[in-house]
N, C-alpha and C positions, 0 to 999 in steps of 0.2 A: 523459595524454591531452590532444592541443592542444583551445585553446577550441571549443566545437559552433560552427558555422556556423549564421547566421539563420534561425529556424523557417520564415518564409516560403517559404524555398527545398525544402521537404522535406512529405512524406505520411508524419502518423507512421499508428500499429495503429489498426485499423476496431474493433477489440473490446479487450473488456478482463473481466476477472474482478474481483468485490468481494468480498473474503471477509468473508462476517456473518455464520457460522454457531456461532462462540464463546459460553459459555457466561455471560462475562463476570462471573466469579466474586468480581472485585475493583470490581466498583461496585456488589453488597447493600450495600443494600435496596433500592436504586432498580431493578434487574433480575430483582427479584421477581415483576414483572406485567407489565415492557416487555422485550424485547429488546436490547443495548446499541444495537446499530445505528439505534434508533428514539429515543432519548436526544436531547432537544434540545439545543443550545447556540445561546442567540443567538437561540431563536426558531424553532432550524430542527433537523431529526432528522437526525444526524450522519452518515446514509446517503446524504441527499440531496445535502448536501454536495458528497460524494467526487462521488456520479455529475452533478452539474453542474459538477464540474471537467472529469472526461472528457468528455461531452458537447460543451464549449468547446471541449476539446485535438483532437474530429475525431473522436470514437469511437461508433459508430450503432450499437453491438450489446454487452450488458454479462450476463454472468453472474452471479448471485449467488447462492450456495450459504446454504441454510437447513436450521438442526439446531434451534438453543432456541428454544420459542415459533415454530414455522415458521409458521405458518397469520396469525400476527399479520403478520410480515417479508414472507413471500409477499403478504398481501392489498394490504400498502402500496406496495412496490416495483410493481406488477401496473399501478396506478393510473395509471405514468408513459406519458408517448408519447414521451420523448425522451431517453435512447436508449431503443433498444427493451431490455425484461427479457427475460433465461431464466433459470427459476430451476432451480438444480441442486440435489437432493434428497437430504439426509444425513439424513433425521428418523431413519432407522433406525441408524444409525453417526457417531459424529460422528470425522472423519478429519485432523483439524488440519490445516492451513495448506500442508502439499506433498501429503498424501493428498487433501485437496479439492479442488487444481488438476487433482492425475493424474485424478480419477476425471471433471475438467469437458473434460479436454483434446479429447475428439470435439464439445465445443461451440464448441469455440474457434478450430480452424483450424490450418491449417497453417505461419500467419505470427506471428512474434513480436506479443505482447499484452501490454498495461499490466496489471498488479494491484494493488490496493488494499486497504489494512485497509479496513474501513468506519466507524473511527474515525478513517482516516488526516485529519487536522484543518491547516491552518498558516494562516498570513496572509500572503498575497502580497506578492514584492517587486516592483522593478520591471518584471522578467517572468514571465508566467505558468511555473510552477515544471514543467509534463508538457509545456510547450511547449520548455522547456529540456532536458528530458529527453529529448523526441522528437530535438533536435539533437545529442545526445551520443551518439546508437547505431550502432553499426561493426557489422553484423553478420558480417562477415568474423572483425572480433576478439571479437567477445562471445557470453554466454549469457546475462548477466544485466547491466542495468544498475541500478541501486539510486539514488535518492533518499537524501541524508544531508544530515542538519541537526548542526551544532554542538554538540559534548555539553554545553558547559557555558550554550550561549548558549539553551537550550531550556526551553521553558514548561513547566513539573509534572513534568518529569524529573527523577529524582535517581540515576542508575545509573552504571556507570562507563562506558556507550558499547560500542559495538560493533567499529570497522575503523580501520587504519591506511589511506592512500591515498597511494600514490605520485605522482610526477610526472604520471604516463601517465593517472594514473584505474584503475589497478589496487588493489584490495581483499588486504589480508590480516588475519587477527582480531587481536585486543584480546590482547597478551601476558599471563596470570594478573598479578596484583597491582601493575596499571597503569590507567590514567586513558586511554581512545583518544579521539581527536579530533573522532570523528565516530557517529552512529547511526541506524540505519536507519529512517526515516521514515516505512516501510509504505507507499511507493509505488516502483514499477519497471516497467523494460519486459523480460520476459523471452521467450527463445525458446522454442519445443520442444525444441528439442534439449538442454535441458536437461534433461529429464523420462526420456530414453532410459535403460532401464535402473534406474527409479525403483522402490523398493521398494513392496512390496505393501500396501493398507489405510492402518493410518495413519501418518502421519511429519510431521516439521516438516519446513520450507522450509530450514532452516538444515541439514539434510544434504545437499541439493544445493546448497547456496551452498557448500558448503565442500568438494564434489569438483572447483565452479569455481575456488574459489580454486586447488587441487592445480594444475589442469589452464592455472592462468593466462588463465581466461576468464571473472573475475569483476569490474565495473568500478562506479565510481561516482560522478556530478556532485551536488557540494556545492548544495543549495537556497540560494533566495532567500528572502527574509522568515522570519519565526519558525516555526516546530513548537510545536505546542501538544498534549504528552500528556495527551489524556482517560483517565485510567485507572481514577482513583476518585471517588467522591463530590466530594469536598472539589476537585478537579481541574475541575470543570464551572463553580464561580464562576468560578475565578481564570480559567476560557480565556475565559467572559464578558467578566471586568472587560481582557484583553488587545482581545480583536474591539473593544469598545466602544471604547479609546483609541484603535486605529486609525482608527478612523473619524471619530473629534474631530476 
């Protein structure tokens, strides 16, 4: 994929989805009484984060889907004026990460949308990283554009990564018992069209990444600045003592 052209020049998505609605099984005891999405770092609940990024990147309208602890994650999100919330409701089901998009897709519109983990975390380089993203989207060529940080260059990771990337910005998986280069960051811009056709209840997002991949309509711009995975306890200092150097 050649370089994105200047964000200035381009209108990225009015909306965008934040998936919080995970159980976040891998940060007990701390998710014992909080929500992960409400987890601070730095001072600030990992939620808020995410959506003061969009909010910068141009996004007035954010879904956020609530299962664990909903009534805690609703009351706080609710609070915001900017973007506006809709909260999408799994108290009853909780439908992973591609069933809670299908089920938000009437909230969202009929134009490609940003998604985000609600842990999705990094430290910026010297451009904003949805700004960069916003400039890498072809909707002619894509379904999905993905966010990827450096497997080995990433804060509390220790997995072997997720995609290979071509020249183009094209994605294909991580060969069984190999090291890939890159890992999905938990932020993208996706379209509808990928969703056609999407199985029923619950599913992960990584089934329709990977009938784009088939379909050669799965792409991906390498981030700026660090990725910082919050995943467990022990992970929330070290992306502390990270934020803090930054800002030395």
């Amino acid at each position: 994929m050649p370089d994105p052209i200047p964000f200035k020049s381009l209108i990225g998505p009015r909306r965008a989805m934040v998936l919080a609605a995970g159980i976040g099984k891998r940060m007990r005891p701390v998710t014992a009484t909080v929500p992960k999405p409400l987890i601070e770092v730095a001072g600030r609940p990992m939620i808020d984060r995410a959506l003061d990024r969009l909010s910068r990147a141009g996004v007035e309208e954010v879904v956020v889907n609530v299962h664990y602890l909903a009534d805690l994650l609703e009351t706080h999100v609710k609070k915001r004026k900017n973007p506006k919330i809709v909260v999408s409701d799994e108290r009853g089901a909780l439908l992973e990460t591609g069933g809670g998009i299908t089920k938000a897709l009437p909230l969202l519109g009929p134009e490609p949308f940003f998604v985000m983990n609600s842990d999705s975390f990094w430290i910026e380089g010297p451009r904003p990283n949805l700004d960069w993203l916003i400039s890498g989207w072809d909707d002619s060529a894509m379904d999905a554009l993905l966010m990827l940080a450096p497997t080995v260059a990433s804060i509390g990771y220790t997995g072997p990564g997720d995609f290979l990337m071509d020249k183009e910005g094209r994605l294909t998986r991580r060969p069984e018992r190999t090291i890939a280069p890159f890992v999905y960051s938990g932020a993208a811009i996706l379209s509808p069209r990928l969703f056609e056709n999407a199985p029923e209840g619950a599913f992960s997002l990584n089934v329709l990444f990977d009938r784009a991949i088939a379909s050669g309509r799965l792409f991906g711009v390498r981030m700026d600045g660090i990725w910082l995975h919050v995943g467990t306890p022990e992970s929330i200092r070290e992306a502390e003592l990270s934020v803090a150097e930054s800002a030395a």
